[in-house]
C-alpha positions as CSV (number, residue, x, y, z in Angstrom):
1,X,11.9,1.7,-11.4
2,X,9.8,0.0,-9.0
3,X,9.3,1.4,-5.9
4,X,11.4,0.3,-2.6
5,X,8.4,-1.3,-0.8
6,X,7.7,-3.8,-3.9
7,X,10.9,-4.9,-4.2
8,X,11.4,-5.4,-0.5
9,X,8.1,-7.3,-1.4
10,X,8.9,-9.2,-4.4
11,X,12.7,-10.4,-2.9
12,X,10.2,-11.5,0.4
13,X,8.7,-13.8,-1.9
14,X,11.7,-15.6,-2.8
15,X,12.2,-16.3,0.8
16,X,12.8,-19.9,1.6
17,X,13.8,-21.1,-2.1
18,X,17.3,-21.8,-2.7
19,X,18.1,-18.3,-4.8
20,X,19.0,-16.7,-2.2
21,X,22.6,-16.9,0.4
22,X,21.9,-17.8,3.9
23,X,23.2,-13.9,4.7
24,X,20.4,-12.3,1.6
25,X,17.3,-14.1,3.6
26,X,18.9,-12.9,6.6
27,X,18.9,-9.5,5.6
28,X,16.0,-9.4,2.7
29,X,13.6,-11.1,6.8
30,X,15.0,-8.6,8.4
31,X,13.9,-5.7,6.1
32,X,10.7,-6.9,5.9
33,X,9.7,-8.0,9.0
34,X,10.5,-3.9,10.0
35,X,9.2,-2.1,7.4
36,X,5.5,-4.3,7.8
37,X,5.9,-6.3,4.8
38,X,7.7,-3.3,2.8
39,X,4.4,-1.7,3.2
40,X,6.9,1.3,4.9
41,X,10.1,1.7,4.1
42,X,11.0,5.2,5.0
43,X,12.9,4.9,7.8
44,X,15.6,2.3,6.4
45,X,19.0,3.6,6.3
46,X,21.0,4.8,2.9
47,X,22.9,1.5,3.3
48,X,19.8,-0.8,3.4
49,X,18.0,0.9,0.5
50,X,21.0,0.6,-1.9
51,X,21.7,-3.0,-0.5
52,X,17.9,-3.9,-1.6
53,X,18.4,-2.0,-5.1
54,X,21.5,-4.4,-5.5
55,X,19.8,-7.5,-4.5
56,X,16.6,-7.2,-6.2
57,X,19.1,-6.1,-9.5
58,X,21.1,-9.1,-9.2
59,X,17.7,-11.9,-8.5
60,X,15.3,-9.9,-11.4
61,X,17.6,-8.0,-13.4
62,X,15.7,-4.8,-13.3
């Protein structure tokens, strides 16, 4: 599995296509912006890190 950072990276780089719901760039900016470009992602909550494991699952299937 890949790690949290890359996927927060990865889902980053679908920002501004239309893949994505109005509330997933919301959230998938958000996460990024605050962990420095997923380069740290240790202090996102439980919720956030299985909310990114379930968005990355559903846009790449991994």
């Amino acid at each position: 599995m890949k790690s949290l950072g890359a996927m927060v990276k990865q889902l980053a780089g679908m920002l501004g296509t239309d893949d994505m719901t109005e509330w997933e760039t919301g959230f998938v900016k958000s996460v990024y912006d605050q962990s420095g470009e997923g380069e740290d992602t240790t202090f996102l909550t439980a919720k956030q890190v299985e909310k990114v494991q379930q968005l990355y699952a559903k846009h790449f299937g991994d």
